[in-house]
N, C-alpha and C positions, 0 to 999 in steps of 0.2 A: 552219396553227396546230394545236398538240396540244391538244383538250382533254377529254381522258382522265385528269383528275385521279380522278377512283374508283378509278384502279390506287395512286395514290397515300395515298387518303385513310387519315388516324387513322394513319398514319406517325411516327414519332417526331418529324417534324417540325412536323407539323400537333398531333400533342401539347403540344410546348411553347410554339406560337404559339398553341394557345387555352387553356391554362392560365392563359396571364403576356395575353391578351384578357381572361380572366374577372377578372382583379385589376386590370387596369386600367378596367373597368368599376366594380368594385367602389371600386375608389381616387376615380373621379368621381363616384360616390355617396355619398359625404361630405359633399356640398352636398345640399343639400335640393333646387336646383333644378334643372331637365331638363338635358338636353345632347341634340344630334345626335352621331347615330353614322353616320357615313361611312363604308362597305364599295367603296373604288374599283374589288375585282378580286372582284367574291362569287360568281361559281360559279353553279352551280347549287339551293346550298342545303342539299339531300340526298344524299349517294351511297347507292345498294347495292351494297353489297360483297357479297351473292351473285350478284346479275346479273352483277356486274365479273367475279367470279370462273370464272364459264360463260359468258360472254361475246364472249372476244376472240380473233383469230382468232393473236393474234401470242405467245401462252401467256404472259404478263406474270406473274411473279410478285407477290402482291399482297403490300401491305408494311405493312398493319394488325397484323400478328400480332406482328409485331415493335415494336409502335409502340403505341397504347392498349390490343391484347391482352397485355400483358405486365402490365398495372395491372387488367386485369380481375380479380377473385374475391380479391387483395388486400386485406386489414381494417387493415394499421396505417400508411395513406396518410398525408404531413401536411396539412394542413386545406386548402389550396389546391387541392392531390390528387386530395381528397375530393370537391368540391365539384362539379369536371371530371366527373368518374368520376360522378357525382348526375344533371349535367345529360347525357353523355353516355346514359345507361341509361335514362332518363327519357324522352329522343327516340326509344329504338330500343325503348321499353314495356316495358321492366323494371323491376321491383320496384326500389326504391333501399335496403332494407334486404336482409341477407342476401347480402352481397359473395362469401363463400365461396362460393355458389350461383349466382354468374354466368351467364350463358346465352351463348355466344358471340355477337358481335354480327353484326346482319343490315343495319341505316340508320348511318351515322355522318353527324354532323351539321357542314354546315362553317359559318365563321365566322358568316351573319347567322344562324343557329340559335343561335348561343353566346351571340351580343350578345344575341340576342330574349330569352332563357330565363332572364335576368338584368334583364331593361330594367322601368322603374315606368311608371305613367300618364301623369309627364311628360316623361320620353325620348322619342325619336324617332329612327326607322331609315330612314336613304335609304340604298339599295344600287342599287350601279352593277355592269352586266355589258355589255359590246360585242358579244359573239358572238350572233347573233338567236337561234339556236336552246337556249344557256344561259340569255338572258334571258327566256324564253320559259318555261322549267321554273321558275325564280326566281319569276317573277309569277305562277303558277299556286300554288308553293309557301304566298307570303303573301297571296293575293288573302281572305284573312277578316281579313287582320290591318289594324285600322284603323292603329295609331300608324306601317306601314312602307309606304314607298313604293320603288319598282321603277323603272328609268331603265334602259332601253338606251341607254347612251352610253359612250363613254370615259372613263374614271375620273377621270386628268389634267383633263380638262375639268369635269369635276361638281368638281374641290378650285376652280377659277376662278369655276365658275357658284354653286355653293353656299354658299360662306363668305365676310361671315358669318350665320351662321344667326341666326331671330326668338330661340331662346333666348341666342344670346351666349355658351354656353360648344359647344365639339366637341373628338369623339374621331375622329377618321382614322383608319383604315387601310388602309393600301398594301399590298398584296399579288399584285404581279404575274406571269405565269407563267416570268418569264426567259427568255425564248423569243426576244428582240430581242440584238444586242449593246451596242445603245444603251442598255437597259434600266436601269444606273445613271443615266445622263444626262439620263433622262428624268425621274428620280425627283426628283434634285436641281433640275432646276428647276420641277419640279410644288412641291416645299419650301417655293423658292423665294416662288414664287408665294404659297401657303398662307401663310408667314407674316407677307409683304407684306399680304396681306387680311385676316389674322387671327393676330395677335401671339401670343393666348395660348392657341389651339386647341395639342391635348396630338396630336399624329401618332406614329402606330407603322408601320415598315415593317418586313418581314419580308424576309428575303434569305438563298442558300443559300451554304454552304461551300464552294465547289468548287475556285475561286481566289483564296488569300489575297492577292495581289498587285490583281488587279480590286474585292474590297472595302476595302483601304488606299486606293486611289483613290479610291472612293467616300467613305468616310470625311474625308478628304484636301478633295475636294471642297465636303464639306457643311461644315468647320469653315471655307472663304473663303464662307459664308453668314452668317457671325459667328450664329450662333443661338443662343438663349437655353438653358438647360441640360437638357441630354440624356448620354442613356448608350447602351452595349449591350451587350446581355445575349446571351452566345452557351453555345450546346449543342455538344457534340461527341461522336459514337459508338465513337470510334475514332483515333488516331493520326496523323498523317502517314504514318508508311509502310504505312497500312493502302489496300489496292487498292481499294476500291469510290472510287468517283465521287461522292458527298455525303456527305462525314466528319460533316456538321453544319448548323445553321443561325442563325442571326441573328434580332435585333429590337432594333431602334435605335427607342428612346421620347424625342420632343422633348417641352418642359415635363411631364414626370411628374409625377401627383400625390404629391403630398407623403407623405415617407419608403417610395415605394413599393420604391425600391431595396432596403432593406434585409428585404421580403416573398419577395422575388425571388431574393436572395443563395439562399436554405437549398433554396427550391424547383428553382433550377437544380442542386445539390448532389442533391439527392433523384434527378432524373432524371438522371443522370450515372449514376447507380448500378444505375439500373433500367434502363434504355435502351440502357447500351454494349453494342455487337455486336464489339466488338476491345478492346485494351490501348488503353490512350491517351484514352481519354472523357474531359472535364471537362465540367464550370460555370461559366462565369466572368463576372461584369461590371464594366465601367469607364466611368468619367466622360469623355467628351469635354469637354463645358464643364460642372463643377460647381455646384452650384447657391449 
């Protein structure tokens, strides 16, 4: 197993999966009341990206620079943008005012930092990681944080074991390393499962561009789950005939809170513009089963 996500992290991809996390946080916080947030693949928490970058013996080019370094020093971000770029600089100890004056960053923070740095007194974070030695920095990361709790287990099993949760509303997220070929298959019926237990838990799962034919199947698959109404929302850096190996990536949101679609539309538009590294970038999202 690779799990050398710090070569990856603050990537364009990890950009737009935790901007459209920060709004779908923010969207279940319209209710007044708590919700669990479920991290089924959380990582270790924190990367450094200077360690990564002197680090490795295999010279990985690190792909931050191209990915939430392109938004750094930035002033006329739209609010959703804004908010990312706040909480990012805020984990890595930077001033939040004064954007022109950036400092290049040294910590970027991956999803249970994103969820945590938005979550109120009555949310609640369970993060799941399998690998012992990421679970291990994970729970070192929040051992002061009362509301989150740390689980070395498999993820798929924490959507079975967990939901549904004492508050009655959850937010999932899937975020696995692609690393299985099974890895769609697993997904959809870990879904499966998740929505059998809990009808109106909101799941986001994240998945990369690499073969459109492998995510039509995936797709394909989840709508013989008859599932209640979802979309997805995809980023793209570049083209089809462009040569790099992840043109883009995905995030399919089952039950969204309500009109989140339409926060989503202008913010996938914004990084389309900011993030293409070739001709051919878009935005785009569509309804599988409308609401």
């Amino acid at each position: 197993m690779n799990y050398r996500h710090q070569f990856h992290a603050g990537n364009f991809a990890d950009v737009m999966k935790h901007v459209l996390l920060l709004q779908l946080a923010r969207g279940m916080q319209r209710k007044e009341k708590g919700f669990l947030y479920l991290d089924t693949h959380a990582g270790r928490g924190r990367y450094d990206l200077a360690a990564a970058a002197r680090g490795d013996s295999l010279e990985r080019k690190l792909e931050h620079p191209e990915g939430v370094g392109r938004l750094l020093g930035v002033g006329d971000l739209p609010a959703p943008l804004a908010e990312y770029m706040r909480v990012v600089k805020s984990f890595d100890g930077q001033p939040a005012a004064g954007e022109a004056a950036a400092l290049p960053l040294r910590h970027y923070p991956g999803s249970p930092w994103i969820a945590e740095a938005v979550s109120r007194e009555q949310d609640r974070l369970a993060l799941c990681e399998k690998h012992p030695e990421e679970a291990e920095l994970l729970r070192e990361e929040f051992s002061h944080k009362r509301r989150v709790t740390v689980h070395a287990m498999d993820g798929y099993t924490a959507i079975r074991a967990m939901l549904p949760p004492l508050e009655k509303r959850a937010l999932v997220l899937i975020d696995p390393p692609f690393e299985e070929r099974d890895e769609f298959a697993q997904i959809v019926a870990a879904l499966g499962e998740g929505l059998r237990r809990m009808s109106g838990a909101t799941f986001a799962v994240w998945y990369p561009l690499t073969e459109r034919a492998r995510v039509d199947e995936f797709l394909y698959k989840l709508e013989g789950l008859r599932p209640p109404p979802c979309f997805v929302a995809e980023l793209t850096i570049a083209g089809d005939d462009a040569r790099m190996k992840l043109k883009g990536c995905g995030l399919l949101v089952v039950n969204p809170p309500w009109q989140l679609d339409r926060e989503i539309v202008p913010v996938l538009s914004a990084l389309a513009v900011r993030l293409a590294q070739a001709p051919g970038g878009a935005g785009r999202l569509r309804w599988l089963v409308p609401e």
